[in-house]
Backbone atoms as SQL, in Angstrom:
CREATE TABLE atoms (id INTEGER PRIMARY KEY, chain TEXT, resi INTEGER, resn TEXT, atom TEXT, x REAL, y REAL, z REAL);
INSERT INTO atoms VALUES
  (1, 'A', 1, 'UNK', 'N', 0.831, -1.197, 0.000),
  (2, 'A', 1, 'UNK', 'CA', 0.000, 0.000, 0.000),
  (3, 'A', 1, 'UNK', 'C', 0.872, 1.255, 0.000),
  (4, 'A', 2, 'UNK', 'N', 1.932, 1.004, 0.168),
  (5, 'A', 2, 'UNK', 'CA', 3.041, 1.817, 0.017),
  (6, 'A', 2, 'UNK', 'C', 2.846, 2.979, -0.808),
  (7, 'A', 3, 'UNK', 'N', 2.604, 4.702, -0.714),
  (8, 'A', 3, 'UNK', 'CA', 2.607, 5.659, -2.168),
  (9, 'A', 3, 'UNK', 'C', 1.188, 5.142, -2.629),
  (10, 'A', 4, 'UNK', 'N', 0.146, 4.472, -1.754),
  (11, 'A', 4, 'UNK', 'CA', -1.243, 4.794, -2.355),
  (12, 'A', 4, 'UNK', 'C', -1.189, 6.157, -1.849),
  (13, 'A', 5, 'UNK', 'N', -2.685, 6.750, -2.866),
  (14, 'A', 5, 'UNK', 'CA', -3.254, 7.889, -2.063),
  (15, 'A', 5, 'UNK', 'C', -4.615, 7.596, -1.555),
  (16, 'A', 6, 'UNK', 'N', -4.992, 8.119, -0.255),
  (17, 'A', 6, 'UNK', 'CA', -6.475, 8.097, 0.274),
  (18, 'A', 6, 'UNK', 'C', -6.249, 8.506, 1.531),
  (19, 'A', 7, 'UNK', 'N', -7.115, 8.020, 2.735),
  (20, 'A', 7, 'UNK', 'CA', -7.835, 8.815, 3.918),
  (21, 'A', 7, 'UNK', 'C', -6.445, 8.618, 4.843),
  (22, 'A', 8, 'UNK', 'N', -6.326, 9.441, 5.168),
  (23, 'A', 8, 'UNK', 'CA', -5.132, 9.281, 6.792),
  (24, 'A', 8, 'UNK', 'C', -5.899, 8.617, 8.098),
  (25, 'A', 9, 'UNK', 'N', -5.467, 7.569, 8.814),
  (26, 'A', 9, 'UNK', 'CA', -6.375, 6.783, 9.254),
  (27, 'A', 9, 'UNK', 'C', -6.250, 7.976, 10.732),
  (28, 'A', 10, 'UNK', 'N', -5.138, 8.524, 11.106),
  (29, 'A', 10, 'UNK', 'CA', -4.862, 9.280, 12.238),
  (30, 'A', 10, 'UNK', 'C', -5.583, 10.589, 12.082),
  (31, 'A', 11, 'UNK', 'N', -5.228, 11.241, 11.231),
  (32, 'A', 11, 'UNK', 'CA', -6.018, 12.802, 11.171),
  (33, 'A', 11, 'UNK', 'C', -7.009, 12.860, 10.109),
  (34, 'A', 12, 'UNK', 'N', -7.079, 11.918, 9.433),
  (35, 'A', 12, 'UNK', 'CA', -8.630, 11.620, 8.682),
  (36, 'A', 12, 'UNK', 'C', -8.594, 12.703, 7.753),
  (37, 'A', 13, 'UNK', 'N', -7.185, 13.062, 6.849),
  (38, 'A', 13, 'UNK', 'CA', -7.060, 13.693, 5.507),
  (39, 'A', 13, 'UNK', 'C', -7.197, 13.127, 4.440),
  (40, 'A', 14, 'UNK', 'N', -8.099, 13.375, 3.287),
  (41, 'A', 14, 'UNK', 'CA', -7.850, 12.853, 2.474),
  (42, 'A', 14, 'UNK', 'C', -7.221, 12.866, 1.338),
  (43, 'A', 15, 'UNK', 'N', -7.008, 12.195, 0.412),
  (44, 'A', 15, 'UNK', 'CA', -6.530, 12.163, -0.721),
  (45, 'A', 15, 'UNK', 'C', -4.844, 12.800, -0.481),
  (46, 'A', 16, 'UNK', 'N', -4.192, 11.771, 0.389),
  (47, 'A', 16, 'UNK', 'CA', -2.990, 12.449, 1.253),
  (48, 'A', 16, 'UNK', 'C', -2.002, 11.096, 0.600),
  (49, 'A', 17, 'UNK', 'N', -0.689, 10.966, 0.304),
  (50, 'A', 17, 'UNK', 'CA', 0.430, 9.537, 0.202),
  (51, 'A', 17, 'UNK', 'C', 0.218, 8.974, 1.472),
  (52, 'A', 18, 'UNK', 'N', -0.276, 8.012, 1.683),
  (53, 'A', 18, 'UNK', 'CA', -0.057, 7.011, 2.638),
  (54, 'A', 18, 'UNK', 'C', 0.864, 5.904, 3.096),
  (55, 'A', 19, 'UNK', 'N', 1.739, 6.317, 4.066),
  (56, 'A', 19, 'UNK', 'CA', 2.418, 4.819, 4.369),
  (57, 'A', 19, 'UNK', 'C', 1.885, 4.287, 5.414),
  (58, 'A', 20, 'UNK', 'N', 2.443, 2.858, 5.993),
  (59, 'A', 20, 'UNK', 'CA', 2.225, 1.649, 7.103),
  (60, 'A', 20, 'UNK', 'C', 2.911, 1.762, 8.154),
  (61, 'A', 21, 'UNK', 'N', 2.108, 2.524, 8.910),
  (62, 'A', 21, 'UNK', 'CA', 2.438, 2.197, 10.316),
  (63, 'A', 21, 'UNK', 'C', 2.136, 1.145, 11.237),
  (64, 'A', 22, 'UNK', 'N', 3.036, 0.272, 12.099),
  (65, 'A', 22, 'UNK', 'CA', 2.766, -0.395, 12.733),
  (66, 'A', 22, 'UNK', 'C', 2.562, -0.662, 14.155),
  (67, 'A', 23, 'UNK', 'N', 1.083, -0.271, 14.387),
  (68, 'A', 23, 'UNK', 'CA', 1.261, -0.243, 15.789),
  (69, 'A', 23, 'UNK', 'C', 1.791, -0.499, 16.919),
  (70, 'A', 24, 'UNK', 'N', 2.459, -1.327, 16.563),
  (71, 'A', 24, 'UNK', 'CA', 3.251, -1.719, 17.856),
  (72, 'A', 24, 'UNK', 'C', 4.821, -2.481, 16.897),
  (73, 'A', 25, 'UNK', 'N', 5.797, -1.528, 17.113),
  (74, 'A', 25, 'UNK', 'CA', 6.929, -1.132, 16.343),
  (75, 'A', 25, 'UNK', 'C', 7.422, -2.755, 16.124),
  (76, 'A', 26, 'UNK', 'N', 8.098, -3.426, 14.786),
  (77, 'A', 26, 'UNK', 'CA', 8.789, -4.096, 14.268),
  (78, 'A', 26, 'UNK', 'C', 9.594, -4.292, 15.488),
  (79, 'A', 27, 'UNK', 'N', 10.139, -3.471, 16.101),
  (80, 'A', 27, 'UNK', 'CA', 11.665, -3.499, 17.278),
  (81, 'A', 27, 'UNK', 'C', 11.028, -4.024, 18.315),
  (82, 'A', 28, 'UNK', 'N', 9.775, -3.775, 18.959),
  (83, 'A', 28, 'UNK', 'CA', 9.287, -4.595, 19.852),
  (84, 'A', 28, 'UNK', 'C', 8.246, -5.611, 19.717),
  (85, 'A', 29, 'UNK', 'N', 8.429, -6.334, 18.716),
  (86, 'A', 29, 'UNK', 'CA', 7.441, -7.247, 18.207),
  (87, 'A', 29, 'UNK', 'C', 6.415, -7.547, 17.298),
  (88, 'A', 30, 'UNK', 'N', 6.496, -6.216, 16.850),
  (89, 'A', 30, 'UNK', 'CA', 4.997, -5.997, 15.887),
  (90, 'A', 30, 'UNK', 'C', 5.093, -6.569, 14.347),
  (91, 'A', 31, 'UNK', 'N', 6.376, -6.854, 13.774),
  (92, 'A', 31, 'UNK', 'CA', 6.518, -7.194, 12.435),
  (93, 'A', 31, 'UNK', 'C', 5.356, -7.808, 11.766),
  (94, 'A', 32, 'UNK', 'N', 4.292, -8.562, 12.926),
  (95, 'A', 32, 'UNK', 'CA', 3.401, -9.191, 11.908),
  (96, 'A', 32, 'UNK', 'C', 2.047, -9.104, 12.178),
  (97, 'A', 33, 'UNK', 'N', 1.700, -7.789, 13.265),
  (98, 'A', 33, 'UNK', 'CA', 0.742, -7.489, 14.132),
  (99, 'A', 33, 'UNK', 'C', 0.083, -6.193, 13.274),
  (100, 'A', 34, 'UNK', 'N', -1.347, -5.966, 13.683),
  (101, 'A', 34, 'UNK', 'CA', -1.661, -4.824, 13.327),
  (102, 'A', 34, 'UNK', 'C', -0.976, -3.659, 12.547),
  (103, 'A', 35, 'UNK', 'N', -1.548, -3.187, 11.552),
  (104, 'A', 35, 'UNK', 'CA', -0.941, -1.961, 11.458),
  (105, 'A', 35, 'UNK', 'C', -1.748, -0.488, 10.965),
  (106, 'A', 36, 'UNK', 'N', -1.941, 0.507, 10.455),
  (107, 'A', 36, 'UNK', 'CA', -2.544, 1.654, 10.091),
  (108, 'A', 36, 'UNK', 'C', -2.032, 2.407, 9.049),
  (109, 'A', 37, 'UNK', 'N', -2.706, 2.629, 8.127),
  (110, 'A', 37, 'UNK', 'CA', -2.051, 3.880, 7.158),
  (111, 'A', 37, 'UNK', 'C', -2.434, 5.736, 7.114),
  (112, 'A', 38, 'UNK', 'N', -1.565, 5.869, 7.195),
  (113, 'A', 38, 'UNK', 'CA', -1.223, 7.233, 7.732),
  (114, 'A', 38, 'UNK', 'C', -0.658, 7.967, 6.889),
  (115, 'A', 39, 'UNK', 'N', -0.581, 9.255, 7.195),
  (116, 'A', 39, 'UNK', 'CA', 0.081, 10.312, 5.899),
  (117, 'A', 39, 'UNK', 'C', 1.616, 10.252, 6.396),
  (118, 'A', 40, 'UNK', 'N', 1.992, 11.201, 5.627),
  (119, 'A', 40, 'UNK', 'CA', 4.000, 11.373, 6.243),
  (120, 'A', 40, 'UNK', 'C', 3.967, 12.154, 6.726),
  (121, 'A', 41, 'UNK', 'N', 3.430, 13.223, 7.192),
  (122, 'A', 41, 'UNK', 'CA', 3.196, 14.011, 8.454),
  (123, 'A', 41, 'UNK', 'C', 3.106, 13.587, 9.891),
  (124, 'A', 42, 'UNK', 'N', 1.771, 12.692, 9.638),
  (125, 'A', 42, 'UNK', 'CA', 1.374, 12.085, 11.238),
  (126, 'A', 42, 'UNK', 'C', 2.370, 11.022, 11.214),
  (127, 'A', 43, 'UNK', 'N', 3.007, 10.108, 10.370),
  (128, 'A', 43, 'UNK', 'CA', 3.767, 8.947, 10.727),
  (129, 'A', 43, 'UNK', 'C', 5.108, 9.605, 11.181),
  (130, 'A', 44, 'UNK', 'N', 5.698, 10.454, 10.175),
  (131, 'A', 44, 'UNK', 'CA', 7.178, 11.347, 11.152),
  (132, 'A', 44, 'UNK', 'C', 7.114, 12.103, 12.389),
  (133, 'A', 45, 'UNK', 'N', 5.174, 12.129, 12.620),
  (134, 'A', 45, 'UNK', 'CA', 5.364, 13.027, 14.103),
  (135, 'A', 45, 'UNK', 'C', 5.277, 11.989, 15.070),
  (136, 'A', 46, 'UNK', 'N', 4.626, 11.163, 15.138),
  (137, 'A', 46, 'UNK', 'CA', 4.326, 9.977, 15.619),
  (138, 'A', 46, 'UNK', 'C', 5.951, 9.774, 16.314),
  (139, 'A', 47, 'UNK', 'N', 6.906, 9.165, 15.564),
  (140, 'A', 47, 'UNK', 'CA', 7.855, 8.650, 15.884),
  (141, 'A', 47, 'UNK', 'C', 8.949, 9.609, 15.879),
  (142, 'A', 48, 'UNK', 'N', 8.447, 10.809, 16.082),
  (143, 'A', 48, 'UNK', 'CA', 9.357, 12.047, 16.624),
  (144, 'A', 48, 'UNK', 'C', 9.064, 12.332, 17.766),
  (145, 'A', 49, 'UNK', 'N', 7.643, 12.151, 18.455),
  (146, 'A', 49, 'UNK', 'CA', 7.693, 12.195, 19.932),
  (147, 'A', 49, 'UNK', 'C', 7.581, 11.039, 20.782),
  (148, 'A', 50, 'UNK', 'N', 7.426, 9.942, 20.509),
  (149, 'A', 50, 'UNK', 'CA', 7.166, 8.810, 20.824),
  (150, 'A', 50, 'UNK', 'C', 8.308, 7.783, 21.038),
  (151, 'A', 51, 'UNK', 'N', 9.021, 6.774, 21.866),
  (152, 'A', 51, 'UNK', 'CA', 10.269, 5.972, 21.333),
  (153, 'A', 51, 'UNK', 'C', 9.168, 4.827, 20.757),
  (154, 'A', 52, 'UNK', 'N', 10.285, 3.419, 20.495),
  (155, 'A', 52, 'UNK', 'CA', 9.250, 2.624, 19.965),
  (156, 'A', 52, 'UNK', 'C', 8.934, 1.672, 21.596),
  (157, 'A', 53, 'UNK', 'N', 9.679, 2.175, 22.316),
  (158, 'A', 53, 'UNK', 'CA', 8.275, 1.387, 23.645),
  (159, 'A', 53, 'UNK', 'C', 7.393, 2.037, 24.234),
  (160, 'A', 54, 'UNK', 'N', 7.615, 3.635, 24.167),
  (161, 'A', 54, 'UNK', 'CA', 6.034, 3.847, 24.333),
  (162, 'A', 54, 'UNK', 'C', 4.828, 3.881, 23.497),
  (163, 'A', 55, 'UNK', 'N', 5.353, 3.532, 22.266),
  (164, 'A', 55, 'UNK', 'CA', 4.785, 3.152, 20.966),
  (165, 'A', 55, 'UNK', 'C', 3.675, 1.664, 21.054),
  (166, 'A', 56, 'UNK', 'N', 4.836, 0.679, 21.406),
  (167, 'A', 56, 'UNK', 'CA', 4.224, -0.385, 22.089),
  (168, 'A', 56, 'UNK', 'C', 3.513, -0.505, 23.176),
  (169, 'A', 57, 'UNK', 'N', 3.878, 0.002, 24.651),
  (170, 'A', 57, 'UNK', 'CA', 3.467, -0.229, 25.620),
  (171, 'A', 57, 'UNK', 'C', 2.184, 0.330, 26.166),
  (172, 'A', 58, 'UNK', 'N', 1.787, 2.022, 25.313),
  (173, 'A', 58, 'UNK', 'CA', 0.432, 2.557, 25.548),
  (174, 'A', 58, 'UNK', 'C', 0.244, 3.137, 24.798),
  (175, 'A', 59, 'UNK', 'N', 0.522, 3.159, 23.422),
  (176, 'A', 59, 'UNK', 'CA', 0.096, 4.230, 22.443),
  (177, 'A', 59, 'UNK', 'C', -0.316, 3.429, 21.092),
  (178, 'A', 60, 'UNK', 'N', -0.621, 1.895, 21.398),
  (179, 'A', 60, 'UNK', 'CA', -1.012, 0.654, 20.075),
  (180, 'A', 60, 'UNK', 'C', -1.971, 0.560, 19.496),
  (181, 'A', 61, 'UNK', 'N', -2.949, 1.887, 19.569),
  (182, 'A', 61, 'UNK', 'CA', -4.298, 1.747, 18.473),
  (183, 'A', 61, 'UNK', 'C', -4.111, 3.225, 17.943),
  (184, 'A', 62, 'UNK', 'N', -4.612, 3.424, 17.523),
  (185, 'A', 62, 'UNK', 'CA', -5.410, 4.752, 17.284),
  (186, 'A', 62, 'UNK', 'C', -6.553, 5.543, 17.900),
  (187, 'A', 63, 'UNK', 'N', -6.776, 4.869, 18.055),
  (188, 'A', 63, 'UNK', 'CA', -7.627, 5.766, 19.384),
  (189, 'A', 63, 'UNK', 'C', -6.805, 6.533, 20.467),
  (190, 'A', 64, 'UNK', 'N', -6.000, 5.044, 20.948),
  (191, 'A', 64, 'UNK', 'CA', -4.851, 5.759, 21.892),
  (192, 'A', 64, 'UNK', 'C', -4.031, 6.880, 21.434),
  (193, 'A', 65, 'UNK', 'N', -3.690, 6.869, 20.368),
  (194, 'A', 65, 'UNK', 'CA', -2.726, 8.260, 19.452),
  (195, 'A', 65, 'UNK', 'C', -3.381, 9.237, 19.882),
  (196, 'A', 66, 'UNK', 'N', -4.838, 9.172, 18.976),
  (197, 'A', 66, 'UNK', 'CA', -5.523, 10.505, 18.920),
  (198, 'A', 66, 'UNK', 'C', -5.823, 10.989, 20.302),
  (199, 'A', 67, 'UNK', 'N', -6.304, 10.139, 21.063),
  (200, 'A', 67, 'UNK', 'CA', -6.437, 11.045, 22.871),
  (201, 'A', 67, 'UNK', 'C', -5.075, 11.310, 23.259),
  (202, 'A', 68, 'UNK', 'N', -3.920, 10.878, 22.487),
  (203, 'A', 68, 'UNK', 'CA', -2.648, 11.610, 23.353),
  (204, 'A', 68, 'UNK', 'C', -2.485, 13.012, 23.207),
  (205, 'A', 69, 'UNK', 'N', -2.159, 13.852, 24.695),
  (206, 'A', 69, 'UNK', 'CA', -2.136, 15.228, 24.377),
  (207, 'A', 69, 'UNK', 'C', -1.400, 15.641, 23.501),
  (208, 'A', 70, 'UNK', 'N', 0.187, 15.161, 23.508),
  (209, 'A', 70, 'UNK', 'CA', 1.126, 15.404, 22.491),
  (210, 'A', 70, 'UNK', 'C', 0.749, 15.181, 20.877),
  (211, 'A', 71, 'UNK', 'N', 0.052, 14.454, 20.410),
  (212, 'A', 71, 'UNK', 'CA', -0.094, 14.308, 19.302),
  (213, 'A', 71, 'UNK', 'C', -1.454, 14.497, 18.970),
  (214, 'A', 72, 'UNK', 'N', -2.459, 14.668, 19.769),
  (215, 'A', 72, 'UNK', 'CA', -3.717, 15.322, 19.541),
  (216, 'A', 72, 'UNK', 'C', -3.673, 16.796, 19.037),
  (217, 'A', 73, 'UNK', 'N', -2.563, 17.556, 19.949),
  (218, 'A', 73, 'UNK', 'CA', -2.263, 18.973, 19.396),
  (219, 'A', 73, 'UNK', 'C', -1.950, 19.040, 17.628),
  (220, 'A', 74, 'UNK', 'N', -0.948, 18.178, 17.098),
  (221, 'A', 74, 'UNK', 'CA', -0.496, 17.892, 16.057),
  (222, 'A', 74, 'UNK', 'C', -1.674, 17.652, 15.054),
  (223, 'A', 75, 'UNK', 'N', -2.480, 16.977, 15.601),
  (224, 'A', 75, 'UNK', 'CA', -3.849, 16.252, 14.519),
  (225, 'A', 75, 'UNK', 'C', -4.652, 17.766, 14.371),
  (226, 'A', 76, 'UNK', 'N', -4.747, 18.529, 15.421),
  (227, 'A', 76, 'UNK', 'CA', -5.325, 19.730, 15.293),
  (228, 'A', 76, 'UNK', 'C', -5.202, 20.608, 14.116),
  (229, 'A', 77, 'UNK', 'N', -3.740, 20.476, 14.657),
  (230, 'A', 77, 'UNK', 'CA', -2.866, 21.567, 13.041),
  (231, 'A', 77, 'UNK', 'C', -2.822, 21.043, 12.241),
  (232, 'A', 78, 'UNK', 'N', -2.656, 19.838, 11.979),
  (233, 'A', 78, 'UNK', 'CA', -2.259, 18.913, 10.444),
  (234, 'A', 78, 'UNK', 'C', -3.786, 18.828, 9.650),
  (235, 'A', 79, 'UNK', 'N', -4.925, 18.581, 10.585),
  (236, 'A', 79, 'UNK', 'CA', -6.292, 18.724, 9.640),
  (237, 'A', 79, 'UNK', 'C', -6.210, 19.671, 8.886),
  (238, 'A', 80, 'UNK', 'N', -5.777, 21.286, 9.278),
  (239, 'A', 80, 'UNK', 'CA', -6.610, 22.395, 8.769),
  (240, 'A', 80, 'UNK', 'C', -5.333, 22.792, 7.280),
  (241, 'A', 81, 'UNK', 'N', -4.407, 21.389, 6.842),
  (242, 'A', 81, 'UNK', 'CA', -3.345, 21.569, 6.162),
  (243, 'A', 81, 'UNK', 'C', -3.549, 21.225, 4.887),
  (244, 'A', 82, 'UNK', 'N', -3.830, 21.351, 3.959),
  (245, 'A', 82, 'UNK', 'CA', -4.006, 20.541, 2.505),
  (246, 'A', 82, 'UNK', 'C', -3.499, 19.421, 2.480),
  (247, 'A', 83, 'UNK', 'N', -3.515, 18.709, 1.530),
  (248, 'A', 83, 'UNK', 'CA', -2.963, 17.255, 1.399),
  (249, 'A', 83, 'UNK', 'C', -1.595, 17.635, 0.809),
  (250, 'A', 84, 'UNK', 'N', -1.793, 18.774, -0.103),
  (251, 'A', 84, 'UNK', 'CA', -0.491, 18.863, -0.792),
  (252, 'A', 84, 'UNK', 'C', 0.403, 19.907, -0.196),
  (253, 'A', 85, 'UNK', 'N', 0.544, 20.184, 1.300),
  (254, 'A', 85, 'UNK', 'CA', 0.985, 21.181, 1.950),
  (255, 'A', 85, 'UNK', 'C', 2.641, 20.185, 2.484),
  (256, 'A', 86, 'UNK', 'N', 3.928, 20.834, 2.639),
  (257, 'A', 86, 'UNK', 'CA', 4.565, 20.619, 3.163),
  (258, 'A', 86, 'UNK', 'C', 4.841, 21.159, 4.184),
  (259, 'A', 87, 'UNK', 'N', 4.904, 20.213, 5.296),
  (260, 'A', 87, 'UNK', 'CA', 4.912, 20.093, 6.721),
  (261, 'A', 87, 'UNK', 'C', 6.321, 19.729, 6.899),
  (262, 'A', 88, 'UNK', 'N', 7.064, 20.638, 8.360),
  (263, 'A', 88, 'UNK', 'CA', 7.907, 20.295, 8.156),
  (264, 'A', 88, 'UNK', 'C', 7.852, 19.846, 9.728),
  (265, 'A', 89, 'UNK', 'N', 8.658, 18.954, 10.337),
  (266, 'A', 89, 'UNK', 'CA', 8.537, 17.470, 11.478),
  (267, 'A', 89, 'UNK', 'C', 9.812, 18.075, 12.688),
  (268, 'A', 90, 'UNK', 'N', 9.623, 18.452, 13.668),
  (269, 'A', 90, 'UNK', 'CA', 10.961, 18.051, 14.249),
  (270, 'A', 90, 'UNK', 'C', 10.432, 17.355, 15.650),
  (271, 'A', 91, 'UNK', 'N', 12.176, 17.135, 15.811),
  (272, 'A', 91, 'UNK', 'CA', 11.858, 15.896, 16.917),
  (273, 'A', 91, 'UNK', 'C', 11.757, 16.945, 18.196),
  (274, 'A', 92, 'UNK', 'N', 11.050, 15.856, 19.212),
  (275, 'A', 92, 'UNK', 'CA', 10.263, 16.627, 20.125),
  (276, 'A', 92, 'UNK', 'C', 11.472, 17.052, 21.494),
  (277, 'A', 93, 'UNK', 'N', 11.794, 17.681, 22.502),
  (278, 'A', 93, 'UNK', 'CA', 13.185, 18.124, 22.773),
  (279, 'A', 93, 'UNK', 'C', 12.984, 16.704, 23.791),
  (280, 'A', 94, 'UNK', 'N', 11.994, 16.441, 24.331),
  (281, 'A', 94, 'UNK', 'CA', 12.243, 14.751, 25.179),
  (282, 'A', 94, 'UNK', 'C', 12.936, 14.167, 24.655),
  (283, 'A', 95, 'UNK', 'N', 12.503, 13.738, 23.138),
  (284, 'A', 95, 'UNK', 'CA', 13.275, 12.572, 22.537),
  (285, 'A', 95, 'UNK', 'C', 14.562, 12.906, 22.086),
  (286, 'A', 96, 'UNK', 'N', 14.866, 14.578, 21.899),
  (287, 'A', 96, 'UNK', 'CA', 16.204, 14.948, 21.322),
  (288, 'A', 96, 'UNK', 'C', 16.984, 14.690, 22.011),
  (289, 'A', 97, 'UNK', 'N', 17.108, 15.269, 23.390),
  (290, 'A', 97, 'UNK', 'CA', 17.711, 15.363, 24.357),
  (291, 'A', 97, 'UNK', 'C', 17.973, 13.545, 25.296),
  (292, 'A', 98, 'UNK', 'N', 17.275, 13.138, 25.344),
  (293, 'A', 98, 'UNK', 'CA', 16.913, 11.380, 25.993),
  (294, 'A', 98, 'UNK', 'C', 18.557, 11.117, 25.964),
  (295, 'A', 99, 'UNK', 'N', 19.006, 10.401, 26.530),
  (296, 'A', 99, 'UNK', 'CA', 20.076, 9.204, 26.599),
  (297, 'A', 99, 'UNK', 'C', 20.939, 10.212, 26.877),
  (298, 'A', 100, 'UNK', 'N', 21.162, 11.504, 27.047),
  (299, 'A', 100, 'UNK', 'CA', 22.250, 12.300, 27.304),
  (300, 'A', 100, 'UNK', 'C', 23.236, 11.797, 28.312);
């Protein structure tokens, strides 16, 4: 499904490039579990504030995404964005900063 276009399953844009996200990250088990398609916006923000175990451990549906405060803010701004708008992603200073 790789470079289809259609609905963003996270911020519910349409007619947006979609890639496969996997709910619960390849690194902690997910290679063959659930997954969601998403735009490249919400999938680079996703895993710009998120590691992949809190990815796994409480953030494995979509539902859970969208009630997160951190990335609920994001779904806010990214709706009111065209499909063909470039967004630009940075990582969040938790995750920049982490392992120091």
């Amino acid at each position: 499904m790789k470079g289809q276009i259609g609905r963003c399953e996270l911020c519910g844009r349409n007619k947006v490039t979609l890639t496969e996200h996997h709910l619960i990250p390849k690194e902690e088990g997910g290679t063959f579990l659930e997954t969601a398609f998403l735009c490249r916006p919400c999938h680079k923000q996703i895993h710009n504030l998120y590691t992949n175990q809190e990815l796994a451990v409480r953030l494995f549906t979509i539902e859970r995404l969208q009630n997160d405060e951190k990335i609920h803010k994001f779904i806010k701004f990214i709706r009111k964005q065209p499909a063909s708008a470039s967004v630009k992603i940075k990582k969040s200073n938790e995750r920049k900063y982490r392992g120091r």
